[in-house]
N, CA, C and O atoms as a CHARMM CRD file, in Angstrom:
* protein
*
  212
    1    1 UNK  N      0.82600  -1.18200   0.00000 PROA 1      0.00000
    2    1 UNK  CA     0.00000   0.00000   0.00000 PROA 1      0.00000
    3    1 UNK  C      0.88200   1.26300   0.00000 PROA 1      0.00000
    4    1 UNK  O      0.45800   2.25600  -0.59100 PROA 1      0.00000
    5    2 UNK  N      2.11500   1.30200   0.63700 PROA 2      0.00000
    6    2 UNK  CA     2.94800   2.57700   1.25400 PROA 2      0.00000
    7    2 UNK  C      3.75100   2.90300  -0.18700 PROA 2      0.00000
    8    2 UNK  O      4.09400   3.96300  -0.71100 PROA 2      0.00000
    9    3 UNK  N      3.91900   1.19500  -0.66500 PROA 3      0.00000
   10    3 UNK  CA     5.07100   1.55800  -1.73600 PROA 3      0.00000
   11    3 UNK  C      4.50400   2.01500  -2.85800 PROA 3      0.00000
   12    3 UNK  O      5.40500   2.54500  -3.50800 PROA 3      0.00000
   13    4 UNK  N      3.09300   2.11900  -3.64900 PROA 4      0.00000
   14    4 UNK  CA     2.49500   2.50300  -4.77400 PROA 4      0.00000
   15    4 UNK  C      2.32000   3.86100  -4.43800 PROA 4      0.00000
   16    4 UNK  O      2.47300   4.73300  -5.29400 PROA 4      0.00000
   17    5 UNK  N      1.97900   4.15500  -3.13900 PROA 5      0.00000
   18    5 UNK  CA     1.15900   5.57900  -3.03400 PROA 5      0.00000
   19    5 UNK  C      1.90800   6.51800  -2.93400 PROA 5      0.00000
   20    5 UNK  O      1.65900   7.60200  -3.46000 PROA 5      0.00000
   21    6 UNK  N      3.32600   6.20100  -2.00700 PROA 6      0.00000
   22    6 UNK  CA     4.73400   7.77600  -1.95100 PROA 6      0.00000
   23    6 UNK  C      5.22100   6.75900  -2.91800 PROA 6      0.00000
   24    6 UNK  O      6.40600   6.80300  -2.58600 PROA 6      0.00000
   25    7 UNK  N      5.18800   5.93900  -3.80200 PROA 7      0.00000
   26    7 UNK  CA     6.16900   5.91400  -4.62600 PROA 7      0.00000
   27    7 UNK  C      7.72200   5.29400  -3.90300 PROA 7      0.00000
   28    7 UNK  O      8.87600   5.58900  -4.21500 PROA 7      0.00000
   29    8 UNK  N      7.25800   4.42000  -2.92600 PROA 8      0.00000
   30    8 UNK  CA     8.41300   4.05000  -2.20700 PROA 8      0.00000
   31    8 UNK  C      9.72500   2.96000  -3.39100 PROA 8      0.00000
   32    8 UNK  O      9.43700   2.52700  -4.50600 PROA 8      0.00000
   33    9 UNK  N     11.08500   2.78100  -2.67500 PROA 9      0.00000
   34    9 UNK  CA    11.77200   1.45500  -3.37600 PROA 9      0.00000
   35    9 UNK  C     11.80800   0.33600  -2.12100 PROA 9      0.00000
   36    9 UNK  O     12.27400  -0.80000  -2.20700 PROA 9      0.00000
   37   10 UNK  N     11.31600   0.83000  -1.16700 PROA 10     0.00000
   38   10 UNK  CA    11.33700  -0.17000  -0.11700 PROA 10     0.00000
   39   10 UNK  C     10.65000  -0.03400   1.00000 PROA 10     0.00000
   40   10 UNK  O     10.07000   1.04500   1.12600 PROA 10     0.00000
   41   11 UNK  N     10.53100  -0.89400   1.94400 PROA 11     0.00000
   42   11 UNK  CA     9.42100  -1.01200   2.66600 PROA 11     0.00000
   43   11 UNK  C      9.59400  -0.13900   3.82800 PROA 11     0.00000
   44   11 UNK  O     10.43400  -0.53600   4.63600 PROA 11     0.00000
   45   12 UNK  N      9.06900   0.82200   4.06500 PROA 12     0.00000
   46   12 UNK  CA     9.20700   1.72400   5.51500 PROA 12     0.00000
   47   12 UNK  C      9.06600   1.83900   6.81200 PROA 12     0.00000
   48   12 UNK  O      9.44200   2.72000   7.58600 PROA 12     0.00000
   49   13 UNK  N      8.18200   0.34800   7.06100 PROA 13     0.00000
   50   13 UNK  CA     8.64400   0.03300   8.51600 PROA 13     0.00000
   51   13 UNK  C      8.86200  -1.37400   8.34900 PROA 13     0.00000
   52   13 UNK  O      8.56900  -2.07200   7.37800 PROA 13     0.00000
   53   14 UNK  N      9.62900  -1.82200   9.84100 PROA 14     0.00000
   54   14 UNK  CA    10.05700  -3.02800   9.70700 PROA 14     0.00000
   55   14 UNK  C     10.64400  -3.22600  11.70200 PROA 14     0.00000
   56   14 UNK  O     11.08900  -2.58000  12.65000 PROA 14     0.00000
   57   15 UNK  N     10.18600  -4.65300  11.27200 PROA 15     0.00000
   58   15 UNK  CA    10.52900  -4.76800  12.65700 PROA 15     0.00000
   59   15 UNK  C     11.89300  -4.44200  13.17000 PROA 15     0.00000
   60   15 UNK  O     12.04700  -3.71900  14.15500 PROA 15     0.00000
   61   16 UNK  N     12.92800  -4.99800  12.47500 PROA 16     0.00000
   62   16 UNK  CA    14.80600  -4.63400  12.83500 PROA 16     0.00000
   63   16 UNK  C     15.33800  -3.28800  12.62200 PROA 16     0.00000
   64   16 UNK  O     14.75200  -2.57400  11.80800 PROA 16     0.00000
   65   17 UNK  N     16.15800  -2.93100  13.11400 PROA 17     0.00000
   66   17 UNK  CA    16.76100  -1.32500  12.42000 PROA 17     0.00000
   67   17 UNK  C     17.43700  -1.39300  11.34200 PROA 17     0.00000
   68   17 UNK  O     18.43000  -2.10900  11.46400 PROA 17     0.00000
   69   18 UNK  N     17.31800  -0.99700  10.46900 PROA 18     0.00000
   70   18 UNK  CA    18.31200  -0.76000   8.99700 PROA 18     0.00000
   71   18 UNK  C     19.40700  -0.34100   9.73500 PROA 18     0.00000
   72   18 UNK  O     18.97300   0.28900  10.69900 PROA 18     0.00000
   73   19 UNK  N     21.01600  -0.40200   9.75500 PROA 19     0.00000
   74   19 UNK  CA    22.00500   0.53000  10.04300 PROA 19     0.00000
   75   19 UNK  C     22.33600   1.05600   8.86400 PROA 19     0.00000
   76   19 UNK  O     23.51900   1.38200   8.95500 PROA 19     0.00000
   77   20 UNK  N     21.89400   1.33100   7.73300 PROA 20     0.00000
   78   20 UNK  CA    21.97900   1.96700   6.44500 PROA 20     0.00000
   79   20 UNK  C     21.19400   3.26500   7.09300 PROA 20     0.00000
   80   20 UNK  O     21.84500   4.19300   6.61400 PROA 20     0.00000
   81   21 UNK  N     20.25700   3.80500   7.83700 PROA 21     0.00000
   82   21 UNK  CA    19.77000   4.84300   8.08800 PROA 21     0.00000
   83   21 UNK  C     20.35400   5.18200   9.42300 PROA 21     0.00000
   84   21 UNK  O     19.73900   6.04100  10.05500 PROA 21     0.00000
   85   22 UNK  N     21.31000   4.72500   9.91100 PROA 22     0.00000
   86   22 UNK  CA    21.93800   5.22200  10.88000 PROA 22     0.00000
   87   22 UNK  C     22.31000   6.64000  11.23500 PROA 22     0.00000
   88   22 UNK  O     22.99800   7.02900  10.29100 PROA 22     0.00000
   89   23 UNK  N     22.23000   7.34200  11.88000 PROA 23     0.00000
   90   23 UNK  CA    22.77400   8.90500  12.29500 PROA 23     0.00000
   91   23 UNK  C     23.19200   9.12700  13.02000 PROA 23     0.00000
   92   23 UNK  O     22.50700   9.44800  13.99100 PROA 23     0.00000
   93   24 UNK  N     24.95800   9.13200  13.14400 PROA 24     0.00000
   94   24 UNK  CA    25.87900   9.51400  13.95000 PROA 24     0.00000
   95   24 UNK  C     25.78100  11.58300  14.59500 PROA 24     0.00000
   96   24 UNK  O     26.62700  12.39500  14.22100 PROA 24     0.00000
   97   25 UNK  N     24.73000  11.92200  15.43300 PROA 25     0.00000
   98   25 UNK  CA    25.12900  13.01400  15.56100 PROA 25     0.00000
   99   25 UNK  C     26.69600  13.32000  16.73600 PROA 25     0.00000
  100   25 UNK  O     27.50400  12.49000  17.15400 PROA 25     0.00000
  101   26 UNK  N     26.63700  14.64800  16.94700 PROA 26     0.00000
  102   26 UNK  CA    27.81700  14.61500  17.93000 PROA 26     0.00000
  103   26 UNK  C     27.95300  14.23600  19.08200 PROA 26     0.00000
  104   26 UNK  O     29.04100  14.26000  19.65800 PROA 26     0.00000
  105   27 UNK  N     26.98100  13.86600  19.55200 PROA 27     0.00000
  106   27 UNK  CA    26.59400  13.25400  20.96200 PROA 27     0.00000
  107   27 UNK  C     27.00100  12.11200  20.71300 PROA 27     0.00000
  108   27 UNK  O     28.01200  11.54900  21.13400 PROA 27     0.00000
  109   28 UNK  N     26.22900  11.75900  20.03100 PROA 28     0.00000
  110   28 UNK  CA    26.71100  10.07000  19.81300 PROA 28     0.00000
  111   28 UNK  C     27.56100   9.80000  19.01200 PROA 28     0.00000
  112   28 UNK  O     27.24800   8.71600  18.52100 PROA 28     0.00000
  113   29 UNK  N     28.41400  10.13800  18.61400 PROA 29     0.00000
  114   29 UNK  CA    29.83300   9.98100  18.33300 PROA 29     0.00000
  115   29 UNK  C     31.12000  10.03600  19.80000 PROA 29     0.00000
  116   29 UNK  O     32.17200   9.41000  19.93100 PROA 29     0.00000
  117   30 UNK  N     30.49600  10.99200  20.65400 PROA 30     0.00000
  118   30 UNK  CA    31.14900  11.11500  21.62600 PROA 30     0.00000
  119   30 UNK  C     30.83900   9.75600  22.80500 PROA 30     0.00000
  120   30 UNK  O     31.67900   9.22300  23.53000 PROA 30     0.00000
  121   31 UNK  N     30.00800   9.57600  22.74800 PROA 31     0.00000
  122   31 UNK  CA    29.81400   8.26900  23.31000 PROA 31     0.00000
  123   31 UNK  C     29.98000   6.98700  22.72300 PROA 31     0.00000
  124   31 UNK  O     29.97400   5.95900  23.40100 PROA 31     0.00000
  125   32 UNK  N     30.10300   7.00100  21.69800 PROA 32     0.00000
  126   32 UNK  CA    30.77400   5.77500  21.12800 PROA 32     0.00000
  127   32 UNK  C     32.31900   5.44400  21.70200 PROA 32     0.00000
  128   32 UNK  O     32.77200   4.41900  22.21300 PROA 32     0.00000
  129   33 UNK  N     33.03600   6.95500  21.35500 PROA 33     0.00000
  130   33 UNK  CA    34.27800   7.01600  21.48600 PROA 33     0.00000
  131   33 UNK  C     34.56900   6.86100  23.22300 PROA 33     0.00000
  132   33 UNK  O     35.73800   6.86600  23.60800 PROA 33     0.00000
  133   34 UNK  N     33.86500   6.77700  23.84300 PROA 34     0.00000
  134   34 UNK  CA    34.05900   6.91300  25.20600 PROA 34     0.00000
  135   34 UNK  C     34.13800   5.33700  25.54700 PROA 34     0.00000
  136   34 UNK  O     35.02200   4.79300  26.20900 PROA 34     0.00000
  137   35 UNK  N     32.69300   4.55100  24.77600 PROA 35     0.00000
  138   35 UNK  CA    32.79700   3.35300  25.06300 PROA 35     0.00000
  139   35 UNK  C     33.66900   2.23600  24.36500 PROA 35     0.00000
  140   35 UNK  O     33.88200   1.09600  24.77700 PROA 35     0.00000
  141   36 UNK  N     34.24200   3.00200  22.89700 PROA 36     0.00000
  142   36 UNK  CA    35.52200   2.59900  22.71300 PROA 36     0.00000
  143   36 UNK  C     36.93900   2.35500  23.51900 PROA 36     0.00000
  144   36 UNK  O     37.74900   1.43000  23.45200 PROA 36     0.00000
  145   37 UNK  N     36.90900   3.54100  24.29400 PROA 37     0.00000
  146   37 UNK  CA    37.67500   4.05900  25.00100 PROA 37     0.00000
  147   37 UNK  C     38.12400   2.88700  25.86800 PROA 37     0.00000
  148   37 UNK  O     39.19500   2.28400  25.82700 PROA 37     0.00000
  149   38 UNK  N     36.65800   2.62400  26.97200 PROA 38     0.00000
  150   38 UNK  CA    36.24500   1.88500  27.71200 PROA 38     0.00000
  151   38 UNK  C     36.78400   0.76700  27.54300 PROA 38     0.00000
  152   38 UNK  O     37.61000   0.33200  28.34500 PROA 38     0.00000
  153   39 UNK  N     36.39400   0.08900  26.43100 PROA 39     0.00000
  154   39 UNK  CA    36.62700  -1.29900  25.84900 PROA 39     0.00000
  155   39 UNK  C     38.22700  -1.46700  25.72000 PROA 39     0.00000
  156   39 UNK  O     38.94000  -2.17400  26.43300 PROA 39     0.00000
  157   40 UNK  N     38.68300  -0.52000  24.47100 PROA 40     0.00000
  158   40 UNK  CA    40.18900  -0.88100  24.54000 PROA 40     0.00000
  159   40 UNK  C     41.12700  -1.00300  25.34400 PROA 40     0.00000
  160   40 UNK  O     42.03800  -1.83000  25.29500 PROA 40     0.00000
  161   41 UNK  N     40.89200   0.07100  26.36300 PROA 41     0.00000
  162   41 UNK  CA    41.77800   0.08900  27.84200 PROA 41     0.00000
  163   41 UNK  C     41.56400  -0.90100  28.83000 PROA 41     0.00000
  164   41 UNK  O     42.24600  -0.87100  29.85400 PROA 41     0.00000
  165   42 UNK  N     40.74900  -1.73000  28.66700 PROA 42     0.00000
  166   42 UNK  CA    40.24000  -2.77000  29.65700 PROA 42     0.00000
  167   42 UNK  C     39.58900  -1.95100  30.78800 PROA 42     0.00000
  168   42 UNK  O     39.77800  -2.65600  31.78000 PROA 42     0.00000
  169   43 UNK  N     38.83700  -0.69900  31.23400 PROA 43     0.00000
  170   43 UNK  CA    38.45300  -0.37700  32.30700 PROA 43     0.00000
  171   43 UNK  C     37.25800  -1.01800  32.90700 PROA 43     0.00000
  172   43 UNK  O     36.47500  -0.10000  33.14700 PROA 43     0.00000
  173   44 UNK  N     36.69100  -2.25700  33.30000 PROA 44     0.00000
  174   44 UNK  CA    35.86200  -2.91000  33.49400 PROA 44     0.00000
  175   44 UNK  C     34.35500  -2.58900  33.35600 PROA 44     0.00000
  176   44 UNK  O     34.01400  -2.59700  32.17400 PROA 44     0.00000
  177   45 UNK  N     33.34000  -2.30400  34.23300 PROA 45     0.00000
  178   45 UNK  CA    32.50900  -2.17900  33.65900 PROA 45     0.00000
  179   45 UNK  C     32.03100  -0.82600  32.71300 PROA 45     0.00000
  180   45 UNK  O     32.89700   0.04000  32.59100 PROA 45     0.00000
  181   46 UNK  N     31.05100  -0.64600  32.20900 PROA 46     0.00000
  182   46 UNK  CA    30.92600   0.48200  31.45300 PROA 46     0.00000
  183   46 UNK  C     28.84700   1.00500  31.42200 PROA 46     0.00000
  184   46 UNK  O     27.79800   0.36800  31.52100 PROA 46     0.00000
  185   47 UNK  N     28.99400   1.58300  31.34700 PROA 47     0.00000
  186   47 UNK  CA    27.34000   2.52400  31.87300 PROA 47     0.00000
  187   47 UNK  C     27.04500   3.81300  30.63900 PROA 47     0.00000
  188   47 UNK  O     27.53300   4.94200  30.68600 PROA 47     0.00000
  189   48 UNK  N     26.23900   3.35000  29.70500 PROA 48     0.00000
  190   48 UNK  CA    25.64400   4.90000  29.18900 PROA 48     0.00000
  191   48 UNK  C     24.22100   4.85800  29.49200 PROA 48     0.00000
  192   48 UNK  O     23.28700   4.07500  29.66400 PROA 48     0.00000
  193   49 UNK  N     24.49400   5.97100  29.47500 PROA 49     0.00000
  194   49 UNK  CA    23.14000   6.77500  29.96100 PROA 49     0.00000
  195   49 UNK  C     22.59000   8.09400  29.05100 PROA 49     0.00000
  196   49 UNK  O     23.55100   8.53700  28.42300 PROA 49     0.00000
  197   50 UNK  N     21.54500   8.74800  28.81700 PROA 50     0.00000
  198   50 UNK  CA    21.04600   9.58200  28.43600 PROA 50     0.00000
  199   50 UNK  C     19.36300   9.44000  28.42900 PROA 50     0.00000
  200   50 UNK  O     18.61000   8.56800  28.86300 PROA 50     0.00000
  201   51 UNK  N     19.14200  10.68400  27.74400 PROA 51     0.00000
  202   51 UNK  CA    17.72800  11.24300  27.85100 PROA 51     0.00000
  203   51 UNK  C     16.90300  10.05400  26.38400 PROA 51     0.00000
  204   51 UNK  O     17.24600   9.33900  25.44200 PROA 51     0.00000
  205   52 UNK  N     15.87900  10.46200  26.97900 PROA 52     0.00000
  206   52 UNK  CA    14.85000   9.05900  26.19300 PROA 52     0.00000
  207   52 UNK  C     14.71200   9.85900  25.07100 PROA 52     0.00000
  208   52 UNK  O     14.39200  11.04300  24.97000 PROA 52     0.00000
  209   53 UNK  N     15.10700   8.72100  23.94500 PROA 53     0.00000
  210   53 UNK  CA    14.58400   9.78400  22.76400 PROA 53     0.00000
  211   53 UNK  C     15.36300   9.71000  21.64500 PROA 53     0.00000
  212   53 UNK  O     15.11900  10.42600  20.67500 PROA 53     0.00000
């Protein structure tokens, strides 16, 4: 129905996340790198946190 009417090439919802539509803003780049951080140095456990959303 979605794909005839906007003229879609693919299906627009779906149960899994595409990581093809992924969006690294700067926040979350900075927390990646933190839990990179985390990981490579061996500092044991690790905790992110933020606002819902």
């Amino acid at each position: 129905m979605y794909l005839n009417h906007y003229s879609l090439r693919e299906k627009p919802f779906s149960i899994s996340p595409d990581p093809r539509f992924l969006w690294f803003g700067e926040k979350h780049k900075e927390a990646l790198a933190v839990l990179k951080y985390g990981i490579l140095e061996d500092k044991g456990f690790l905790l992110l946190t933020g606002d819902i959303g």
